[in-house]
C-alpha positions in Angstrom: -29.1 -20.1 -10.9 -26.5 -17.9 -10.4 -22.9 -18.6 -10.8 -20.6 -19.1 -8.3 -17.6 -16.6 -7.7 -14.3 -17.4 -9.0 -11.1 -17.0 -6.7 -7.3 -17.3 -6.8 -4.9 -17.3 -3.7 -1.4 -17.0 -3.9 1.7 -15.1 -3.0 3.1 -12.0 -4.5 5.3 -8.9 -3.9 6.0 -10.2 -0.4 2.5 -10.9 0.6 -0.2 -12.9 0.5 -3.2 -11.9 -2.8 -6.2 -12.7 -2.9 -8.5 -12.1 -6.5 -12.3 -12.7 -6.7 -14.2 -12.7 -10.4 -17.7 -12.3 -9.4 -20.0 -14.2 -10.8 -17.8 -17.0 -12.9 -18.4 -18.1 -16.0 -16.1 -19.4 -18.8 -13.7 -16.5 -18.5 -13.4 -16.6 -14.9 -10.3 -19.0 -15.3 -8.2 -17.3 -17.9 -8.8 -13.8 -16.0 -7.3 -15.1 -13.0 -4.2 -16.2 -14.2 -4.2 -12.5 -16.1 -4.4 -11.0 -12.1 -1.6 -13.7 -11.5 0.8 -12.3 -14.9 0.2 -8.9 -14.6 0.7 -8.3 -10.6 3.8 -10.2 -11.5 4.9 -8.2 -14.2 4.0 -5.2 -12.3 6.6 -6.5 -9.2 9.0 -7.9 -11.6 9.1 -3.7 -12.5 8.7 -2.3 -8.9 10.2 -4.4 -6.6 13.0 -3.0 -4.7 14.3 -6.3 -3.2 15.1 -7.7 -6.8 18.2 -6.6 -8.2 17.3 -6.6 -11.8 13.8 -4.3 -11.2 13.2 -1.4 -12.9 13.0 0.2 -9.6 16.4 -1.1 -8.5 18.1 -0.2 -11.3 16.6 3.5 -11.2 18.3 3.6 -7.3 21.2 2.4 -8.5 21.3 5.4 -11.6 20.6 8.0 -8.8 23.2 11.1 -9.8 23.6 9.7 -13.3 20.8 11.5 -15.1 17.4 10.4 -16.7 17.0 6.7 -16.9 14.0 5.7 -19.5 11.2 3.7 -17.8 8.1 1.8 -19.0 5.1 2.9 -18.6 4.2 1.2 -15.4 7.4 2.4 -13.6 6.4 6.3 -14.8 2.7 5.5 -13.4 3.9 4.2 -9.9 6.5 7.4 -9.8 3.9 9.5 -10.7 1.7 8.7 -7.7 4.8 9.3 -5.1 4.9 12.2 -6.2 1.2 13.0 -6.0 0.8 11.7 -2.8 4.1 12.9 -1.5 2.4 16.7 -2.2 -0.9 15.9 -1.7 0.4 14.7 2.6 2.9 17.6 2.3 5.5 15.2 2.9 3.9 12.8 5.6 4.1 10.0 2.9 7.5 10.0 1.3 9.1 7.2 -0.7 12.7 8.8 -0.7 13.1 7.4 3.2 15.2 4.1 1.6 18.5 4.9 2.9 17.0 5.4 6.0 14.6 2.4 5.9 17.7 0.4 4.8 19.6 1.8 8.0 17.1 0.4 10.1 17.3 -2.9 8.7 14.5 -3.4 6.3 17.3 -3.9 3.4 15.8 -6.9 1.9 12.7 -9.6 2.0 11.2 -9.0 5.0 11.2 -13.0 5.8 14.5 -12.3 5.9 14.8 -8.8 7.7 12.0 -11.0 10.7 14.7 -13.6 11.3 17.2 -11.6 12.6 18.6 -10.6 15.6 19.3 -6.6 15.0 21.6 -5.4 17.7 21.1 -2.0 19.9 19.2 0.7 17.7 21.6 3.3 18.6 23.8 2.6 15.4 21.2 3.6 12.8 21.8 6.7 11.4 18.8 9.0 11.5 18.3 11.9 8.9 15.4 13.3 7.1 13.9 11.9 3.8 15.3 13.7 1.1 11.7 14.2 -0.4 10.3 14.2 -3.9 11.3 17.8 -5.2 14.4 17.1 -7.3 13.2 14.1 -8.5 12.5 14.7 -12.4 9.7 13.2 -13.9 9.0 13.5 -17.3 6.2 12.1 -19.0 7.2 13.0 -22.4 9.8 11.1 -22.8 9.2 8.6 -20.1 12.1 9.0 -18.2 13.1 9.5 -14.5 16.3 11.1 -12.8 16.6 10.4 -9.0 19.5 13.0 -7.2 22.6 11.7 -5.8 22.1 9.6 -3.3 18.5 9.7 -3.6 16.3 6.2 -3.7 12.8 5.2 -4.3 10.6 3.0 -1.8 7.6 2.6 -2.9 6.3 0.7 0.4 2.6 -0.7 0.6 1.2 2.3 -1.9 2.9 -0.1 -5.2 0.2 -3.0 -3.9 -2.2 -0.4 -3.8 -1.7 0.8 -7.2 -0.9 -2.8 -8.2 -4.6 -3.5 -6.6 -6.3 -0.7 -8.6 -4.9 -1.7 -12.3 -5.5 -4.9 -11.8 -9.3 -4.8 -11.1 -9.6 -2.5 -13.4 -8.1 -4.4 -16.3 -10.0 -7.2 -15.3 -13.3 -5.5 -15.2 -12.2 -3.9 -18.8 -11.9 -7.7 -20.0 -15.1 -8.5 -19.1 -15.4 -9.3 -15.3 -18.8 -8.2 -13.8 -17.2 -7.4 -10.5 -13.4 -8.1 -9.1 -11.6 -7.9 -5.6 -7.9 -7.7 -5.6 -6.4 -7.9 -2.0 -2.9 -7.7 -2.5 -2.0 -8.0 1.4 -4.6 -5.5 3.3 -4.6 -3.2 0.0 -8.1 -4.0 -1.3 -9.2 -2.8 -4.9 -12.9 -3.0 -6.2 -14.3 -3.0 -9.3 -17.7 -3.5 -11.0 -20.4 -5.3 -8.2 -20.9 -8.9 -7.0 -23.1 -11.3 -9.1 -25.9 -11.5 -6.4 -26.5 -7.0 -6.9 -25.7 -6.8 -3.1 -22.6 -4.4 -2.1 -18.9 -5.5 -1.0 -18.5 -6.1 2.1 -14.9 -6.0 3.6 -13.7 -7.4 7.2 -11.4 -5.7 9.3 -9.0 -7.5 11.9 -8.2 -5.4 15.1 -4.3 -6.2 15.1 -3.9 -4.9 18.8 -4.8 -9.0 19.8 -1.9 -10.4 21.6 -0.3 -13.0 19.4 -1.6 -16.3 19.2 -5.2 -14.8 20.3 -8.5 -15.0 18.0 -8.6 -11.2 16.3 -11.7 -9.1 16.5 -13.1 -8.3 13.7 -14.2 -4.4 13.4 -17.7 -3.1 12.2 -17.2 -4.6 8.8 -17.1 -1.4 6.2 -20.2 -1.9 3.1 -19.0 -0.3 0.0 -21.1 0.0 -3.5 -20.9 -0.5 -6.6 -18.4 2.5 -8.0 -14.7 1.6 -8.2 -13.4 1.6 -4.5 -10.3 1.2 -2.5 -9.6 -0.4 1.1 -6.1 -0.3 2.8 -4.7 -0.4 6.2 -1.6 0.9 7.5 -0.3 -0.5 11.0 2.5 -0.3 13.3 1.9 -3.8 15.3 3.2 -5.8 12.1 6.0 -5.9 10.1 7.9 -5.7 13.4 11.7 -6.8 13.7 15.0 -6.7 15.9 12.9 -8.7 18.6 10.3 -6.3 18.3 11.8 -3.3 18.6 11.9 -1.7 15.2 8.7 -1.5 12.4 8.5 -0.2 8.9 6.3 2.5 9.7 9.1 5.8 9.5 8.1 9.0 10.2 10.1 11.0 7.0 10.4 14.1 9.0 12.9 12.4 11.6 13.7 9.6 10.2 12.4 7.5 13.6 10.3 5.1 13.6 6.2 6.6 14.2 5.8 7.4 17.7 2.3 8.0 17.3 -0.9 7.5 19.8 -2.6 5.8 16.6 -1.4 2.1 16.2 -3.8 1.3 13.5 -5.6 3.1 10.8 -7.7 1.9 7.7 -9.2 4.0 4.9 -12.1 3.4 2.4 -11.4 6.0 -0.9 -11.8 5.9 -4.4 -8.7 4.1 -5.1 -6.3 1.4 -2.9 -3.7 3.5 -4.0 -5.2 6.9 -2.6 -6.5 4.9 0.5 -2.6 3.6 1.2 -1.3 6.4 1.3 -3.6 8.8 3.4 -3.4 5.5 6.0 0.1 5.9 6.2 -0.1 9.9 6.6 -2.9 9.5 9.0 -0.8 7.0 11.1 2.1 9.2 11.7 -0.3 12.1 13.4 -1.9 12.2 16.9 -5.5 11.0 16.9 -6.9 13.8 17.1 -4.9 15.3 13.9 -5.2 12.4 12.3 -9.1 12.6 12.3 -9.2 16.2 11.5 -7.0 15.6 8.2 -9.1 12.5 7.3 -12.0 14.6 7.6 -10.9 17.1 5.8 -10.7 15.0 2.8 -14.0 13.4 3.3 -12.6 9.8 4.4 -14.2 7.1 5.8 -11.8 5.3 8.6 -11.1 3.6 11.8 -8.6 5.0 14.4 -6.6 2.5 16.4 -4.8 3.8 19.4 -3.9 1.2 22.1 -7.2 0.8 24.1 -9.6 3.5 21.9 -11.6 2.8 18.4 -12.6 5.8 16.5 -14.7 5.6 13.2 -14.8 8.4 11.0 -18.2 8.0 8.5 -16.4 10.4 5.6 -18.5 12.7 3.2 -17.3 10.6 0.3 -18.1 7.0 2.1 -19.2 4.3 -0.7 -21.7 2.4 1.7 
């Protein structure tokens, strides 16, 4: 008989997380509550809404010269930085002060509640980017500019997604799922040899209606990564403002696309070329995921594009 997966539910880094052990077994337990420490450990350093984070204290070191970080701090700032050149800017972490401007300055249980008055009064500006930003690996430290600040948005539960199944799979697990809030991670296979198979809501229902659920996506059995970057959650000020910025303006995406999710080797790769394929036109958008060999689906408000990718794990 086969044994039964093993799964934990619970909330962390502002969402909600969801690991799967495939296949059980004795360990089963005591890997779980590993997911549960180490994604806390890993917010504990990379949370932006704590004041005592690594993160938090970087931002507030900006202009003051290196800071030394741990190694999981260096890691996360190291894959800004990649993906910040590898979108040529379309994903950019250095957009806090402008993110902050618009009112996403804290929890965003918080930032949902209020009551945000005109938009008019926040002040607009291109992200700084990630070019005088100094990394150095040697000594693991890192020196932000003046004024400079670090978001890491969605791509930290990406990352967070992508060490954590693959820590767990190192310890032993025959397969493992982290979901850490849309930002899927997968490593090893399922107990019963068949593939992973991942459910996608179409978040352009109205609110209170039953979602559709897209073409499910099929992935194998190499190490995989799911996320999904919208502009229909995450919404505030009665609507009127989401956290989705375009770092080139500073606005909030105007984009035809609404909706985009991305299958690639990594959650952390896959968050990130979502959020660079959301801020183009359609059209662009699926040229640039193309390019790159990405399976996808394309939200705009009343079309679904899929996109089968060169590099597609099914």
């Amino acid at each position: 008989m086969p044994v039964a997966d093993r799964d934990s539910r619970f909330r962390a880094m502002g969402t909600q997380c969801h690991v799967i052990i495939a296949g059980g077994g004795s360990v089963s337990d005591d890997l779980l509550e590993l997911a549960r420490t180490r994604i806390d450990l890993l917010e504990q350093s990379w949370s932006r809404f704590r004041p005592g984070s690594e993160l938090s204290r970087l931002n507030a070191a900006a202009g003051c010269g290196p800071l030394a970080v741990s190694a999981d701090l260096l890691l996360l700032a190291q894959r800004m930085r990649e993906a910040w050149m590898a979108t040529d800017g379309l994903f950019d972490p250095t957009v806090l002060t402008t993110m902050r401007a618009h009112g996403y300055d804290t929890d965003f249980a918080t930032v949902a509640m209020r009551s945000t008055g005109c938009l008019d009064d926040v002040r607009l500006a291109a992200a700084p980017g990630m070019s005088a930003v100094r990394i150095d690996e040697a000594s693991s430290t890192i020196a932000l500019p003046r004024g400079a600040g670090l978001d890491p948005g969605a791509i930290g539960k990406g990352l967070a997604a992508d060490i954590v199944a693959d820590e767990l799979h190192a310890a032993g697990a025959q397969g493992v799922l982290v979901n850490l809030g849309g930002d899927i991670a997968l490593a090893g296979e399922p107990a019963d040899g068949t593939l992973w198979t991942i459910d996608v809501e179409d978040e352009r229902a109205t609110t209170g209606a039953s979602r559709e659920v897209l073409r499910p996506l099929v992935l194998g059995t190499v190490p995989g990564g799911v996320a999904t970057s919208t502009t229909l959650k995450r919404r505030w000020a009665q609507g009127r403002r989401h956290h989705v910025l375009d770092p080139r303006t500073g606005t909030m995406s105007s984009s035809d696309l609404v909706q985009v999710t991305v299958i690639a080797p990594t959650a952390c790769t896959a968050e990130w070329s979502a959020t660079a394929a959301l801020l183009q036109p359609l059209d662009a958008a699926s040229a640039w995921l193309r390019e790159r060999g990405l399976e996808a689906i394309l939200l705009t408000a009343d079309r679904t594009v899929r996109l089968e990718g060169v590099s597609s794990h099914g």
